[in-house]
C-alpha positions as CSV (number, residue, x, y, z in Angstrom):
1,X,-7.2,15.5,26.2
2,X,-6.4,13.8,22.6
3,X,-3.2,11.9,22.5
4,X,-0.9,12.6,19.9
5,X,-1.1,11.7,16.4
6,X,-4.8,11.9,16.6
7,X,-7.7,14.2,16.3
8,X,-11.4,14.4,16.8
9,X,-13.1,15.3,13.8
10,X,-16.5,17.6,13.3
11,X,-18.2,14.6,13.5
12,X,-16.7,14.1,16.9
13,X,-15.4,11.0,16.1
14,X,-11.5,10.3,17.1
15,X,-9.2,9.0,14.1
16,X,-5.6,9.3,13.7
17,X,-4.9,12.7,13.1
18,X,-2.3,12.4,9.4
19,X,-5.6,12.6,6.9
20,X,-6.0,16.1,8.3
21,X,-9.9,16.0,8.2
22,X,-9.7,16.1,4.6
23,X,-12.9,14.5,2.8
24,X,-11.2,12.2,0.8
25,X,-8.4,11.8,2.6
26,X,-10.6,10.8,5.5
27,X,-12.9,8.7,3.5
28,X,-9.4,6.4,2.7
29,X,-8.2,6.1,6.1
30,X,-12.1,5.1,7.7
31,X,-12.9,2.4,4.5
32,X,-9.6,1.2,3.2
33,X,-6.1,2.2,5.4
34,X,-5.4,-1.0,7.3
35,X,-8.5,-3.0,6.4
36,X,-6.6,-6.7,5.4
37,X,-7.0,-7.4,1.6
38,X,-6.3,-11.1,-0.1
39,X,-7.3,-9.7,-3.7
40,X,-4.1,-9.9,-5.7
41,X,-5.5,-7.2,-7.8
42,X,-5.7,-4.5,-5.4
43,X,-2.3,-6.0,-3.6
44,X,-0.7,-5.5,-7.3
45,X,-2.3,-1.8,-7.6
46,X,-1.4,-0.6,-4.1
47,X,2.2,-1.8,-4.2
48,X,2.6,-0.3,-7.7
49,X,1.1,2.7,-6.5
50,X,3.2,3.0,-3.1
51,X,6.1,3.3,-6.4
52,X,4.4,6.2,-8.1
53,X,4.5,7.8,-4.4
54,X,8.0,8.2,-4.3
55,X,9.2,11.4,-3.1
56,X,5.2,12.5,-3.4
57,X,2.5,12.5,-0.7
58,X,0.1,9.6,-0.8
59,X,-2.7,11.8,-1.0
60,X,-1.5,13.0,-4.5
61,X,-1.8,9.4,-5.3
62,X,-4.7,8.8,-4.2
63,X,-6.5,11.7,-5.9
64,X,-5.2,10.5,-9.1
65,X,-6.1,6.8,-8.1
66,X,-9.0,6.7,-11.1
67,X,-6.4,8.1,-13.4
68,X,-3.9,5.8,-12.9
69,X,-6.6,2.7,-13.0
70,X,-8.1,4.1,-16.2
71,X,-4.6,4.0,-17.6
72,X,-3.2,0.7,-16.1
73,X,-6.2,-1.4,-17.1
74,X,-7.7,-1.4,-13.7
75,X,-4.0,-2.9,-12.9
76,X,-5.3,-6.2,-14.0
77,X,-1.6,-8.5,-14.1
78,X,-1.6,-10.1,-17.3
79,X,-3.2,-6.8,-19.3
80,X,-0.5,-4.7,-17.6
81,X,2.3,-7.5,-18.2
82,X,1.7,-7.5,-22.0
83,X,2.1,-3.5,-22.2
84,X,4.4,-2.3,-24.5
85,X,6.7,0.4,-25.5
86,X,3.4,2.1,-27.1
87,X,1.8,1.7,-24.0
88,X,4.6,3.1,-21.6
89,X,4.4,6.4,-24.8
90,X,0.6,6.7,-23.8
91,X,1.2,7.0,-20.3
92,X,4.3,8.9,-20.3
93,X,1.7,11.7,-21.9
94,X,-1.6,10.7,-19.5
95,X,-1.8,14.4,-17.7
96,X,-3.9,12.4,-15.0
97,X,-1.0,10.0,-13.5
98,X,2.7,10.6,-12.4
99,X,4.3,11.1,-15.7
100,X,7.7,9.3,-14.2
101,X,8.7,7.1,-17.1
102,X,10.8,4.9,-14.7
103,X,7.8,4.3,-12.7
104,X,5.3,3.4,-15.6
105,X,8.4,1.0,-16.9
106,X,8.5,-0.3,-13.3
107,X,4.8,-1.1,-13.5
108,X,5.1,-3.0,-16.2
109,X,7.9,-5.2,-14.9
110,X,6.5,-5.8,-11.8
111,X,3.3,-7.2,-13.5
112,X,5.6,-9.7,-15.2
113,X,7.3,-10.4,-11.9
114,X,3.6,-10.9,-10.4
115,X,2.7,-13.0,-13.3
116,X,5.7,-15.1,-11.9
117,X,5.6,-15.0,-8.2
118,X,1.4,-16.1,-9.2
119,X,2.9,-19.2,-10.8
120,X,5.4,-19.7,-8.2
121,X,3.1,-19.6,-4.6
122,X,-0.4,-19.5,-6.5
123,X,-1.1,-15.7,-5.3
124,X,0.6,-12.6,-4.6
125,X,-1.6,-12.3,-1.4
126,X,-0.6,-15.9,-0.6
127,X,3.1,-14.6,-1.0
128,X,2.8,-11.5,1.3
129,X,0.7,-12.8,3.8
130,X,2.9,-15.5,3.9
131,X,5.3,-12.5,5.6
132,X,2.4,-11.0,7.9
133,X,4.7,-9.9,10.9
134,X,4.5,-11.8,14.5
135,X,3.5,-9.5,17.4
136,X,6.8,-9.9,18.6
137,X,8.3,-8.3,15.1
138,X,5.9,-5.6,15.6
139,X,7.5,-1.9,17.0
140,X,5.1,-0.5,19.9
141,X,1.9,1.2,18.1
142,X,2.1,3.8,20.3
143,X,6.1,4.4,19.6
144,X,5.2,7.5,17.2
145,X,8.7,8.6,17.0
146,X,9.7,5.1,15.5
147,X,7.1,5.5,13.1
148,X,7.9,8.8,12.2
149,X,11.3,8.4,11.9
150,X,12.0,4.8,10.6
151,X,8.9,4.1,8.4
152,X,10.3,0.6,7.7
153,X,10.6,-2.4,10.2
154,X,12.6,-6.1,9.5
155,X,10.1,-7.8,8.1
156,X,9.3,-4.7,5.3
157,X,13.4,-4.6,4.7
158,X,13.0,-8.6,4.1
159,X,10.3,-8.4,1.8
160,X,12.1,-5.6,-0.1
161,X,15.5,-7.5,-0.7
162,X,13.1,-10.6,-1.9
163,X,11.2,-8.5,-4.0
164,X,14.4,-6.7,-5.9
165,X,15.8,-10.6,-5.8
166,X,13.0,-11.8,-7.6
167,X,13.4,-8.9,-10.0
168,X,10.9,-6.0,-8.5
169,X,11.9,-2.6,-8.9
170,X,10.3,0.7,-6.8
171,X,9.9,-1.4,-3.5
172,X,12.3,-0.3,-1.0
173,X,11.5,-1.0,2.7
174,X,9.6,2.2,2.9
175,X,7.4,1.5,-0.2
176,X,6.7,-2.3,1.4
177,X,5.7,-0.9,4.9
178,X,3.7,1.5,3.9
179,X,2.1,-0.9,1.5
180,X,2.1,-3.7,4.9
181,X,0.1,-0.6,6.5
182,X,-2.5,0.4,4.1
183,X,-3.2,-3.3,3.2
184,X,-3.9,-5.0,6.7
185,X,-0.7,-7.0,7.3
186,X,0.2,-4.9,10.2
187,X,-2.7,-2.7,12.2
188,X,-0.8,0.9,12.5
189,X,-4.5,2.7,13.8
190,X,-3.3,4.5,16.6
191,X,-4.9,3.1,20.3
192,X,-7.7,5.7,20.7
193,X,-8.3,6.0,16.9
194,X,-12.4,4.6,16.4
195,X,-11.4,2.3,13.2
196,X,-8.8,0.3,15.3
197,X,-10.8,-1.8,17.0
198,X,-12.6,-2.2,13.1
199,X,-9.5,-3.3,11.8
200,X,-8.1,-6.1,14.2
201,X,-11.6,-7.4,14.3
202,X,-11.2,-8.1,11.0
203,X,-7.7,-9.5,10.9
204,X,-8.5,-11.7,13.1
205,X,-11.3,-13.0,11.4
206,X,-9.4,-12.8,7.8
207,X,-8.9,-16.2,6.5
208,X,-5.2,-15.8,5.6
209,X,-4.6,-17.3,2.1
């Protein structure tokens, strides 16, 4: 009998259950979801993109992941930081992104703010993983209902008031753990799912910047 929260797909392979055996979907949580990064680049896209999700599913997102790097530059910091009213026109009419003008704004400010925080501790990754969580900080992987129903933890509520300190905007405590999850700083597989294992194998080898 499979657990909760997971499922076994055709393949017979066990995975946590929430991509729905989707293609893509599936694809995301097996090579990316989890998997640590230290590349300020794809820290800077993912958090911006956790913004765009917003009161969206992530696999709208992700579907229009190409869309939105097309139109951000490939969310490279300084390009994005030196956008411009003509720039936040452009994208307010790109039919392949979230056409959320607040959003597209906040993109551009938080590039500035990265620009910043890159001066200030020498990386964003240096910065966030500076905040990785202590097992003791952790809730119980296996808690689903805490999961479910409080998708943010102290350390994500931390980096959140930080962030908004420092000038951030789109990164409440929900937006930072679900960015914590899908970037490696905590491990949220589910015991039983196949890419767990994967994934603290390679936190534990990560060299944290």
């Amino acid at each position: 009998m499979i657990a909760e929260g997971l499922m076994r797909g055709e393949d017979g392979v066990v995975t946590c259950a929430w991509h729905g055996g989707l293609a893509d979907y599936r694809r995301y949580h097996d090579a990316e979801w989890g998997h640590p990064v230290t590349d300020d680049t794809r820290l800077f896209e993912k958090i911006c993109l956790e913004g765009f999700q917003s009161g969206l599913s992530w696999l709208t997102i992700l579907r229009k992941r190409e869309a939105f790097r097309a139109g951000f530059a490939g969310f490279d910091i300084p390009v994005v930081a030196a956008f411009g009213a003509a720039d936040v026109e452009r994208l307010v009419a790109d039919p392949g992104i979230v056409r959320h003008r607040g959003k597209i704004v906040s993109t551009i400010n938080n590039a500035r703010r990265a620009l910043e925080m890159q001066a200030e501790f020498g990386s964003l990754a240096r910065y966030f993983w500076s905040h990785e969580p202590q097992p003791q900080e952790r809730p119980d992987i296996v808690d689903l209902a805490h999961i479910r129903a409080n998708p943010t933890t102290v350390v994500s509520t931390k980096i959140s008031k930080d962030l908004k300190k420092r000038g951030w905007t789109f990164v409440g405590p929900t937006t930072v753990y679900a960015f914590m999850q899908a970037m490696g700083l905590v491990n949220d597989h589910l015991e039983g799912c196949a890419l767990r294992g994967e994934v603290e194998r390679k936190r534990a080898l990560l060299r944290r910047p």
